[in-house]
C-alpha positions in Angstrom: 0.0 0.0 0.0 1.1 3.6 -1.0 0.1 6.5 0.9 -0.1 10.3 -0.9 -1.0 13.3 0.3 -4.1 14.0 -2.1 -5.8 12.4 -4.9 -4.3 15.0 -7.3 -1.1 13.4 -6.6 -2.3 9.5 -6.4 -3.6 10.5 -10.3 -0.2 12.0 -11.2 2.0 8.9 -9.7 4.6 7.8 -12.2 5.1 4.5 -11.4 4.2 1.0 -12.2 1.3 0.1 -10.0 0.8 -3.5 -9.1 -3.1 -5.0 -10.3 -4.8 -4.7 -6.7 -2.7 -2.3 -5.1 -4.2 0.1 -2.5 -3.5 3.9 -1.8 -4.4 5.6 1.3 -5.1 9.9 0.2 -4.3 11.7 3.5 -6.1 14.8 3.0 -9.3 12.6 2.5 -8.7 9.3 5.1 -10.0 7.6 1.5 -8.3 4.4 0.3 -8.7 3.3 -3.5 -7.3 0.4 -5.6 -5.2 0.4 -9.1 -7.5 -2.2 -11.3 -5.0 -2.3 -14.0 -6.2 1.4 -15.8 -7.0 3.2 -12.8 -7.4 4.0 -9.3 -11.0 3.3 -8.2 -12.2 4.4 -4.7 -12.7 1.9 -2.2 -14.0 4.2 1.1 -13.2 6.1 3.6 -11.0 5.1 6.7 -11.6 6.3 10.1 -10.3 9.8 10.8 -7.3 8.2 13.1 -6.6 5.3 10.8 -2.5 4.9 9.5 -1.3 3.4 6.7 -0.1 0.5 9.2 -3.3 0.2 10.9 -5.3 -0.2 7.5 -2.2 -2.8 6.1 -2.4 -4.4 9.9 -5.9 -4.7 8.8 -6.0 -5.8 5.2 -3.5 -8.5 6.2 -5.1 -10.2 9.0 -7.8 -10.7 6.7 -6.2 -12.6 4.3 -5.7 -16.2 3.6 -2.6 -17.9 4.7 0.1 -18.1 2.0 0.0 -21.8 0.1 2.3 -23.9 -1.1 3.2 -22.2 -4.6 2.7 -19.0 -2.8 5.7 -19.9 -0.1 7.4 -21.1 -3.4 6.6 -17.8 -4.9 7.8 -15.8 -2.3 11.6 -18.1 -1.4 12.5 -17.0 -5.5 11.8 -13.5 -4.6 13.9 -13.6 -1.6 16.8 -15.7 -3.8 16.4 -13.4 -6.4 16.4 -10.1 -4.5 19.4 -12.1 -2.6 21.7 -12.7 -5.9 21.7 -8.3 -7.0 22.6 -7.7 -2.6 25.6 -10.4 -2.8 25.8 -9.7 1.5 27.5 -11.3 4.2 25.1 -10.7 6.8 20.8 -9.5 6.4 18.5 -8.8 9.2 14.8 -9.9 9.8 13.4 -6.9 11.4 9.8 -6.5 13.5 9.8 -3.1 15.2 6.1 -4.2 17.2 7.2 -7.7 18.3 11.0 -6.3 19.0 11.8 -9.0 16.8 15.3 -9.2 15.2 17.3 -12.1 13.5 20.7 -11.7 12.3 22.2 -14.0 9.5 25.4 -14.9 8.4 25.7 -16.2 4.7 28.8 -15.4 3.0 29.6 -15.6 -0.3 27.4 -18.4 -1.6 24.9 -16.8 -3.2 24.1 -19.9 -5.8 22.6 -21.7 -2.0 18.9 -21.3 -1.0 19.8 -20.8 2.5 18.8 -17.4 3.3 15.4 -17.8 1.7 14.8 -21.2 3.7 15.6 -20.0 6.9 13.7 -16.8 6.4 10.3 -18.3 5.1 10.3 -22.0 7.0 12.7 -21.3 10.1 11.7 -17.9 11.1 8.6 -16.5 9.4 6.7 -19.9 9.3 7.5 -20.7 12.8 6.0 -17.7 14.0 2.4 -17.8 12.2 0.1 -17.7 9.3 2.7 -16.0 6.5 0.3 -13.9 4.4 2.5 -11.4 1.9 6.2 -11.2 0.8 6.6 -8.4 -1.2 9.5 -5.8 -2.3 8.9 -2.3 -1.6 9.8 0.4 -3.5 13.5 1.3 -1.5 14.3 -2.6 -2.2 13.4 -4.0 1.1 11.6 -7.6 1.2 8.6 -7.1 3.3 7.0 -9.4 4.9 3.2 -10.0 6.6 2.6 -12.6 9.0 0.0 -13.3 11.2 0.0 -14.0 14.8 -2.9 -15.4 16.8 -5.3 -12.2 15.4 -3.1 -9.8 14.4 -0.8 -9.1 12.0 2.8 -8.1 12.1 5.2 -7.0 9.5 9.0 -7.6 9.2 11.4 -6.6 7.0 14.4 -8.3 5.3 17.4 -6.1 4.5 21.4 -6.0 3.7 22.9 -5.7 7.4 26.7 -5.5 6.3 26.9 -1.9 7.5 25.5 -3.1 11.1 28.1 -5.8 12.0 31.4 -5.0 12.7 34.0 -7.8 12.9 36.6 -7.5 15.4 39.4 -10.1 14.3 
């Protein structure tokens, strides 16, 4: 989900929008939906509603990921993890305080980091529901957790860790 100021600019967006995307317009609390031509409006949120709140919301409500759908999302993470080329990503949760540090090297042709990601961490936690890229080249990630959902994010650590040797 996107977020813009006003519809004005959600019209204006040079971008390519992704078939089902939603946009949250500030000014208005409205959200709306790109159907492949277009945005079309959806409705309104409530006055106090943030984009994380109404993604929070739209993501507990959706099914849990299946099989071709984990599949789906380990080649995103192997792809996204072949133009990185990193010794060391993080799995980030700001709400659960949820961090995860790994250690890869320089085998990038080796699925680790998208197994232990999807079935070791993200699995073992709860229902996974999206895995997506965002626009700064971050995999995010939805999963859900009893009846809410949380969000993490996968990203090149190397600048965190320092080695001491």
């Amino acid at each position: 989900m996107i977020e813009v100021q006003d519809i004005k600019t959600l019209t204006k967006l040079k971008r390519n929008n992704k078939l089902n995307e939603r946009a949250l317009v500030k000014d208005t609390h409205s959200v709306y939906k790109w159907n492949g031509s277009n945005w079309e409006f959806q409705g309104r949120t409530g006055i106090d509603t943030t984009l994380f709140q109404l993604n929070q919301s739209i993501m507990t409500g959706l099914p849990k990921y299946s099989h071709e759908q984990i599949s789906a999302a380990k080649r995103l993470i192997d792809s996204w993890h072949s133009r990185h080329q990193g010794n060391y990503y993080m799995l980030l949760s700001n709400e659960q305080h949820y961090y995860t540090v790994f250690h890869i090297g320089h085998d990038y042709s080796n699925p680790v980091l998208e197994n232990a990601v999807i079935d070791e961490c993200l699995g073992a936690l709860g229902a996974i529901k999206e895995v997506s890229l965002t626009d700064d080249d971050v995999v995010e990630c939805w999963v859900t957790i009893g009846d809410t959902s949380y969000v993490y994010y996968l990203f090149n650590y190397d600048e965190g860790v320092v080695e001491c040797v």
